[in-house]
C-alpha positions in Angstrom: -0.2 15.0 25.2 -0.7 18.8 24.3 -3.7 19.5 21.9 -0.6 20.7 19.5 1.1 17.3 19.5 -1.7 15.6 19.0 -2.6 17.2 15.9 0.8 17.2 14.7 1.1 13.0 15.6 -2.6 12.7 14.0 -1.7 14.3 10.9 1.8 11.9 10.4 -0.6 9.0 11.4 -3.5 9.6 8.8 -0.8 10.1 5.9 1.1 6.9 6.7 4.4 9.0 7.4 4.1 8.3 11.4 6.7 5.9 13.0 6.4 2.7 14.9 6.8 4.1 17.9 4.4 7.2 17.2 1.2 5.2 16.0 1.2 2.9 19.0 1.5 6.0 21.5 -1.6 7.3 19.4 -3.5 4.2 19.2 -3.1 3.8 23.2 -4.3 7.5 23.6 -7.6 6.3 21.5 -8.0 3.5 23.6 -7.4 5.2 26.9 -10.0 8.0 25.5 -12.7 5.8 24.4 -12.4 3.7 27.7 -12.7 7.2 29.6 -15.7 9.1 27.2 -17.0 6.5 24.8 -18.3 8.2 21.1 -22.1 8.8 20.8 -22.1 6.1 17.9 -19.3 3.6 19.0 -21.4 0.9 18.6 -21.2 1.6 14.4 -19.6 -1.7 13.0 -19.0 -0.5 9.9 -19.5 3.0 10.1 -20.4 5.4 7.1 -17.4 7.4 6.1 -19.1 10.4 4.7 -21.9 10.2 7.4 -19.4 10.3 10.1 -17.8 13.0 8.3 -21.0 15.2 8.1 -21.7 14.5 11.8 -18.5 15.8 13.1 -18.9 19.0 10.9 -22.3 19.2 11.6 -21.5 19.5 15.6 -18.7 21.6 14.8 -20.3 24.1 13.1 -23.6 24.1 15.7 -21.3 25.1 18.5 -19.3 27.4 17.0 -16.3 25.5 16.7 -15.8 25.5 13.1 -14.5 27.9 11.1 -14.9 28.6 7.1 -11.3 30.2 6.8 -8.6 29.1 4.4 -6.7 27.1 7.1 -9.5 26.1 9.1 -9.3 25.2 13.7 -10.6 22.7 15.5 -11.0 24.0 19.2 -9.7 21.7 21.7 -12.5 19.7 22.8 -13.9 19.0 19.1 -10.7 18.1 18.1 -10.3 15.3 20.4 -13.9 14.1 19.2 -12.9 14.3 15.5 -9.8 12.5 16.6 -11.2 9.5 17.9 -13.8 9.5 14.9 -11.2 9.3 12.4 -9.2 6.7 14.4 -12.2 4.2 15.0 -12.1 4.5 11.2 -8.7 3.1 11.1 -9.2 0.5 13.5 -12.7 -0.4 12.5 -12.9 -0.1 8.5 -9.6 -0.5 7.9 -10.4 3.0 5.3 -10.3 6.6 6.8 -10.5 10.1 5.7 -8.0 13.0 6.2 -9.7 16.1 8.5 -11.3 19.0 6.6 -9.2 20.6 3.9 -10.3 22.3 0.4 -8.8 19.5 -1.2 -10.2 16.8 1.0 -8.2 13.3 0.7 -9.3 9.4 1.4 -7.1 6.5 2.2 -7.1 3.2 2.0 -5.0 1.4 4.5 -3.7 -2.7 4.4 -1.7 -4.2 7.1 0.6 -6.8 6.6 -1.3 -10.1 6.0 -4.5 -8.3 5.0 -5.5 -7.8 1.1 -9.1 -5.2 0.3 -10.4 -3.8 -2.7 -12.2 -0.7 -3.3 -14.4 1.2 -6.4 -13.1 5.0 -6.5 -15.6 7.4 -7.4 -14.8 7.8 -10.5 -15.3 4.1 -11.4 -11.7 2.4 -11.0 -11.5 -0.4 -9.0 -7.8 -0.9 -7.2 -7.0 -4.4 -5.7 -4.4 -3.6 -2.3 -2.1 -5.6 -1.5 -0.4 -6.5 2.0 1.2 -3.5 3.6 0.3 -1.0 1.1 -1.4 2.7 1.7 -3.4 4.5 -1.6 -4.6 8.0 -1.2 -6.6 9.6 -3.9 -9.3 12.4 -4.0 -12.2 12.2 -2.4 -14.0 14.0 -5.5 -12.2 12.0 -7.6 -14.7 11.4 -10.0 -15.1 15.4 -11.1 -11.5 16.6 -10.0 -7.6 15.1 -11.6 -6.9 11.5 -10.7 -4.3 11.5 -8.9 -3.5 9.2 -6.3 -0.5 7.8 -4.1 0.6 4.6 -4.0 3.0 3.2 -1.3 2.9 -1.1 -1.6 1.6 -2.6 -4.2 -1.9 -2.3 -6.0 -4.1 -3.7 -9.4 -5.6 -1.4 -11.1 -8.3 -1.3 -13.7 -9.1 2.1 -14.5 -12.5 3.4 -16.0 -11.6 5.5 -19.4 -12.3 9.9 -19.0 -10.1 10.9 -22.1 -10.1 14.6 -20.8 -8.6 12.9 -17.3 -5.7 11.0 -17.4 -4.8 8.7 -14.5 -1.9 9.3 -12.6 -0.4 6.8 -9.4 2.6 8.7 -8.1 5.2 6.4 -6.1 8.4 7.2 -4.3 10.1 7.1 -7.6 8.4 7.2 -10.8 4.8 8.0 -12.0 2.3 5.9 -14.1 0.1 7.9 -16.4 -3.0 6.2 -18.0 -6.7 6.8 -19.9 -8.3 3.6 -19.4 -6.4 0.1 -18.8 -5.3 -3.0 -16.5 -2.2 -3.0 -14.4 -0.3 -3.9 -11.5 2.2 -1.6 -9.5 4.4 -2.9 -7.1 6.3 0.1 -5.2 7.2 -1.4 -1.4 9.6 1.3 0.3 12.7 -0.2 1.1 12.2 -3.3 -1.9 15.2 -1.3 -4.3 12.6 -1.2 -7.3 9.4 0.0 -8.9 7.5 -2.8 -11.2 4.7 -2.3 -13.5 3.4 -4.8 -15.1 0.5 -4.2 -17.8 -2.4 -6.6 -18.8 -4.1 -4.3 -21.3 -4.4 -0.9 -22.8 -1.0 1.0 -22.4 0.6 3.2 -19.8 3.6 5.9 -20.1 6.2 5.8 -17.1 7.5 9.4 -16.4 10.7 10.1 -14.2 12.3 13.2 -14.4 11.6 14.1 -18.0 12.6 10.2 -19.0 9.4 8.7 -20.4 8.6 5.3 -21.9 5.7 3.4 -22.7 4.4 -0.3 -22.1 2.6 -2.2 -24.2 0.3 -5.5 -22.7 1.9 -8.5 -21.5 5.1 -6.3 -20.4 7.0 -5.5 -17.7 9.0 -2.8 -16.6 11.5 -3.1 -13.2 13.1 0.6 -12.6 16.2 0.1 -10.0 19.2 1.8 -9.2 22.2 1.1 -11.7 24.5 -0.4 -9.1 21.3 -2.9 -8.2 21.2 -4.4 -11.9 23.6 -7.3 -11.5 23.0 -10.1 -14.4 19.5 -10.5 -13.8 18.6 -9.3 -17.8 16.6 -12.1 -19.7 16.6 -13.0 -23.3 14.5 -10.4 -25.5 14.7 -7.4 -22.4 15.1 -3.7 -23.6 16.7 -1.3 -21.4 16.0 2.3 -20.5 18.6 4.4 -19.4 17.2 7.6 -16.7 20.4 8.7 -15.6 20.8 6.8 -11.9 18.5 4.2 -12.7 17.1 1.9 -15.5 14.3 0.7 -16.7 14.5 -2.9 -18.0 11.0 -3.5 -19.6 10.4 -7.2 -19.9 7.9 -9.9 -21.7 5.5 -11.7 -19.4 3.5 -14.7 -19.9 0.6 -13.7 -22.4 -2.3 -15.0 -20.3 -2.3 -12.0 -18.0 -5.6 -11.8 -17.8 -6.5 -15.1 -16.2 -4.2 -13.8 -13.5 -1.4 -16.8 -13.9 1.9 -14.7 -13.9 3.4 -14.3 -10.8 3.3 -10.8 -11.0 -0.6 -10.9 -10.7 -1.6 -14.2 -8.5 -1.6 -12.5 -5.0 -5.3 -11.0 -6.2 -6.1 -14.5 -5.9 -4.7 -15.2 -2.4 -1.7 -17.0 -4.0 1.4 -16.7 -2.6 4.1 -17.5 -5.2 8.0 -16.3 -5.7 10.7 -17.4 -8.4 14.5 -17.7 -7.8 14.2 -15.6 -4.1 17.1 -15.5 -2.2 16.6 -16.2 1.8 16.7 -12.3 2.6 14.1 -11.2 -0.3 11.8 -14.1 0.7 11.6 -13.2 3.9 10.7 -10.1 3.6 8.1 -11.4 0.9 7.0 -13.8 3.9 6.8 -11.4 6.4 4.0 -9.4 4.7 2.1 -11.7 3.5 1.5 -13.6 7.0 1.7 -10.7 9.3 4.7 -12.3 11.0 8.2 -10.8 11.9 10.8 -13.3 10.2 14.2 -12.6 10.8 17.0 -14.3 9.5 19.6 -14.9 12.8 22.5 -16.7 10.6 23.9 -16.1 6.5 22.9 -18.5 4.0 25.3 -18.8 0.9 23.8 -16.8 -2.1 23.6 -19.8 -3.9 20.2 -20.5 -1.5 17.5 -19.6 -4.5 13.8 -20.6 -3.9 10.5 -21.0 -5.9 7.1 -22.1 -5.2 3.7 -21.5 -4.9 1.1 -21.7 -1.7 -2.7 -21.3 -1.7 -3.7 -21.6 1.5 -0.7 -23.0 3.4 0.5 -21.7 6.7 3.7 -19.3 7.4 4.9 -22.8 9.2 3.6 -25.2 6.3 5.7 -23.2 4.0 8.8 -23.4 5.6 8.6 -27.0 6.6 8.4 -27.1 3.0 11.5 -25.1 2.3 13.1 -26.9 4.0 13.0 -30.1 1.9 15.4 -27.8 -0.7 17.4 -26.0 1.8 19.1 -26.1 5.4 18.0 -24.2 7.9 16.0 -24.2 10.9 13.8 -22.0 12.6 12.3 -20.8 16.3 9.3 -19.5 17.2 8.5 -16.6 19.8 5.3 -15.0 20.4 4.6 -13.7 16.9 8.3 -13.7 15.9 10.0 -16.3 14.0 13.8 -16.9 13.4 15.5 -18.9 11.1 19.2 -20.3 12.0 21.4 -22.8 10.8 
């Protein structure tokens, strides 16, 4: 691997745009590289993120390797050594830090399966969810709030009334002061859902804006998604290509017992699923591949809620309501008539 490609694959890799395929060839390069010149501190469990930081500049800058220049070079055999750095990061912390830029960002990585939470500098605390990516400023605490939200996250933001808050997803943005609320934006899901706890927050989408109040809801999804799924009391937005159906939730958000909110207490819990949507629900929160071999009829709806049951517990109870079977390979598991 040219010292070109590599910073090209690092860069996809560290802002979560890089493929399957292209984070395991760069996680076997780490490996192979540490096996062959082991870091100075690779014994570091949980290594310091801004101390690690320093000490890669630091080096940088004592051999000459650095340069203070707008766009700034890493010489070949720095680079691999802030390569591997950053990577152990990833691997080790599970939270790593983009390479040296004037606008320096930090991320916070979850894979499927795995849930963390983390105090910005600026006081907000952010609950992750599996599978989900956040990037926000590392001087977020004297700069704009803004940060990027792929998955799905809790939020409880300190109050700066000269800063708004902003979380940008694929498809909307969320702009707040001070308040309590999940976002749930999983690539490839069909919708963006905010639900608020307290405070209020203003949704903005190509010059369409609306505001929720606490206790409410709001699902954005393409207009030929919306089929009959409206309940009693919803109000409707219409942006053009999509909508915005804002509805009530129970009113004792706060304790955390709408569905919308239990995952941040290691509850697993879905309502009127079909099989395809809980599978992919399923898959994330157990780490597994689940794959559905056969159709089901649509008519195949399921609810229920798991604390601390296993990806096989649950589905021998599903299958008390429903049909199906299922195999397991290695870490895969199919479900069949």
């Amino acid at each position: 691997m040219s010292d070109q490609q590599l910073i090209g694959l690092l860069e996809k890799y560290l802002q979560g745009d890089a493929t399957e395929e292209e984070r395991t060839a760069l996680e076997s390069w780490y490996e192979g590289y540490r096996s062959a010149a082991p870091l100075p501190d690779a014994d570091f469990s949980q290594p310091d993120l801004l101390q690690m930081y320093h000490t890669i500049t630091d080096q940088l800058k004592k051999d000459g390797d650095w340069q203070e220049a707008p766009v700034r070079t890493i010489k070949p055999r720095w680079w691999r050594m802030a390569a591997a750095a950053v990577l152990l990061l990833v691997t080790g912390a599970g939270i790593w830090m983009l390479l040296p830029r004037a606008d320096r960002q930090l991320a916070m990585d979850t894979k499927d399966g795995v849930r963390k939470k983390v105090m910005l500098e600026d006081g907000t605390q952010v609950w992750l969810n599996v599978g989900s990516h956040l990037t926000y400023p590392a001087n977020i605490g004297n700069s704009k709030r803004d940060v990027f939200l792929k998955g799905e996250a809790f939020f409880e933001v300190a109050r700066k009334e000269t800063r708004p808050f902003v979380i940008h997803t694929t498809d909307m943005n969320i702009q707040v002061l001070g308040t309590r609320f999940n976002v749930k934006a999983y690539e490839g899901d069909g919708s963006i859902e905010t639900t608020l706890v307290d405070g209020r927050v203003a949704l903005n989408r190509k010059g369409n804006s609306l505001v929720l109040e606490p206790g409410e809801k709001a699902i954005l999804k393409k207009k030929d998604k919306v089929k009959g799924e409206l309940s009693v009391g919803s109000r409707i937005a219409d942006w053009g290509d999509v909508l915005v159906i804002v509805e009530k939730v129970a009113t004792d958000v706060t304790n955390k017992k709408v569905t919308e909110l239990v995952w941040m207490d290691d509850r697993l819990e879905f309502r009127d699923k079909s099989f395809p949507e809980l599978v992919k629900l399923m898959s994330r929160w157990y780490g597994r591949k689940i794959i559905l071999t056969d159709t089901f009829p649509a008519d195949y709806r399921f609810r229920g809620t798991f604390k601390k049951e296993t990806v096989t517990e649950v589905l021998n109870a599903l299958q008390v309501t429903a049909d199906f079977n299922y195999t397991i390979k290695g870490d895969s598991i199919y479900i069949h008539h």
